[in-house]
N, C-alpha and C positions, 0 to 999 in steps of 0.2 A: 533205537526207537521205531525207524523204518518195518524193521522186522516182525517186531512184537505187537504193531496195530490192530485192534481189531478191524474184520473186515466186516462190511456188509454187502447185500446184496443191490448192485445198481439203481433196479426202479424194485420198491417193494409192493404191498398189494394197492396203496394208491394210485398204481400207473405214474406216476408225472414223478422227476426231478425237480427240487429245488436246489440250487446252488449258489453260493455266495459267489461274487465275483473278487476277484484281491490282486488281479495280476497289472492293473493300471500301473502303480511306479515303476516297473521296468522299463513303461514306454513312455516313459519322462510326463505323466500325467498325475498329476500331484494333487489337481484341484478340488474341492468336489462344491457342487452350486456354484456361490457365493465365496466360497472359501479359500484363498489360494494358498497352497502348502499343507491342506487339511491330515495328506495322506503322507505328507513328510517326514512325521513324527512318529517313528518307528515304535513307541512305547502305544503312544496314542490309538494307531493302527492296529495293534494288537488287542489293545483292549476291547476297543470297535468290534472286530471280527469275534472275538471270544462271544460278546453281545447275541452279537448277530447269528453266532452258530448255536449257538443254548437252547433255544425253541426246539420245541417237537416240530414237527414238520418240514425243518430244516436238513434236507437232506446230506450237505457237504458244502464243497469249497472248491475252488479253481483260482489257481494262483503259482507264482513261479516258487524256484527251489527255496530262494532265499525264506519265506513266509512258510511255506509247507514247511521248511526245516525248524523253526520258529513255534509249529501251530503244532507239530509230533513234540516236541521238547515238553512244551504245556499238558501235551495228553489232550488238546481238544479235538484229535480225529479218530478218536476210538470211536468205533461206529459210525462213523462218517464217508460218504463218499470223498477222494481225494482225487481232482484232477489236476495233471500238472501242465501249463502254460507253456507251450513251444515257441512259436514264432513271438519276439518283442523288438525286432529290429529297424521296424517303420518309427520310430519315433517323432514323435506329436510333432508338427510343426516343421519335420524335417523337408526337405527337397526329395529324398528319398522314401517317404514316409508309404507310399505305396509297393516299395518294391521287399518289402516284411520278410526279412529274411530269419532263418532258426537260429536264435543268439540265446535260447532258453533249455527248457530240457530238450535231450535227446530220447529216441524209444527208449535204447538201453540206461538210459538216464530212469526213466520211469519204473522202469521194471527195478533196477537197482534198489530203488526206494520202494520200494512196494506198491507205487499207487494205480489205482484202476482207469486210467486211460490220459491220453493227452489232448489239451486243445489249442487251435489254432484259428484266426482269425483270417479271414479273406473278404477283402473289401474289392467289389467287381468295379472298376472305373475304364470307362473304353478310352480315355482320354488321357491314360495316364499309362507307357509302357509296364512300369515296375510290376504291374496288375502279372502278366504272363508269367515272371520270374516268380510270383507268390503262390500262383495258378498249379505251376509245374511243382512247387516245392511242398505244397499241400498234398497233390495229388502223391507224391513220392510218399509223404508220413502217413498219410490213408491206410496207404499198400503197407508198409513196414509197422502200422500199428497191427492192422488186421493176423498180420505171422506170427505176432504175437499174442493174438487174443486179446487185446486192451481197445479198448471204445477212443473211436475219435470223434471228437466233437469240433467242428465246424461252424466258427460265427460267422454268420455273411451277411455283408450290406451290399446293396447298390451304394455307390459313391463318385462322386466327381468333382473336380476341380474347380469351386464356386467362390469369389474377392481370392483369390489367390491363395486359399489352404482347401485341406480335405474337407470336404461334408458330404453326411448323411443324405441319398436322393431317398425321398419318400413316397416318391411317384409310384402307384401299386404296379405298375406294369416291368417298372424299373425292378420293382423288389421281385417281383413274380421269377422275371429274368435271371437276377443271384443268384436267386435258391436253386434253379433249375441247375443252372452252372454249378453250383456247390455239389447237389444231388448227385453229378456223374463224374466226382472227382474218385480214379482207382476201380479198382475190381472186386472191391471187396465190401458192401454197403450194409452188410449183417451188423458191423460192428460200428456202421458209424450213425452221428448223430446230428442235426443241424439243431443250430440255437439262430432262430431269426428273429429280428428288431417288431417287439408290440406292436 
């Protein structure tokens, strides 16, 4: 199915991406609002995203193998931007939740499957070591997506250790600081892309 996808062109004559996000349960995040377990239900989830991708304007999906393997079976990424979900190894709530190591796709993971590029999450916390180990491991899949021509995409928060779990800093000078750090992760920035917090 990989194979035979249709592909489309990354940003079309709109300029902007839209993309679904779907890679939350790899990183033990289940809930959505209100709702605890919302994303549990693997039947459920699917449907959701079938939903949610159906709209024109809806450009694709980013999510790990298990869902993309899922969402090519359905036929719903013919035409679709497909980005595949690399780093899920900070997991919600973990002790280790900063130090986000690649437990998801690998490049040759992506390319294998056909899809047009991989994303990774980097949450900037100066208060937290794991930050470097994820710093260094971003910057590494920047460089090796770029050899391959596939778009890396880069979510970045400021983040710090606030009651004893991760959160979101929202402080603009904070946030200004991430992206900046996100911006000169690698040598190769043609192909990459930041996704930063509304």
């Amino acid at each position: 199915m990989a194979r035979t996808r249709r592909r489309r062109q990354l940003v079309d004559a709109r300029g902007t991406l839209f993309l679904v996000a779907a890679d939350h349960p790899a990183r033990g995040v289940l809930s959505v609002a209100d709702q605890p377990g919302a994303m549990a239900d693997r039947r459920s989830l699917l449907e959701r995203l079938l939903l949610a991708l159906s709209p024109e304007g809806v450009d694709g999906v980013v999510a790990t193998a298990d869902v993309v393997d899922d969402l090519l079976l359905l036929g719903a990424l013919d035409g679709k931007v497909a980005i595949g979900s690399m780093n899920r190894g900070g997991l919600a709530g973990a002790v280790f939740e900063l130090d986000d190591r690649f437990t998801g796709y690998s490049v040759s993971g992506l390319g294998a499957a056909g899809l047009d590029g991989g994303k990774m999450l980097l949450r900037v916390a100066d208060d937290d070591a794991g930050t470097a180990e994820t710093l260094a491991a971003c910057a590494a899949a920047v460089e090796e997506l770029a050899r391959v021509k596939l778009m890396a995409l880069v979510e970045t928060f400021a983040a710090s250790h606030a009651h004893s779990s991760v959160e979101v800093d929202t402080d603009p000078e904070r946030r200004a600081r991430a992206i900046a750090i996100a911006s000169g992760l690698g040598s190769s920035s043609a192909y990459t892309w930041l996704k930063v917090p509304a």
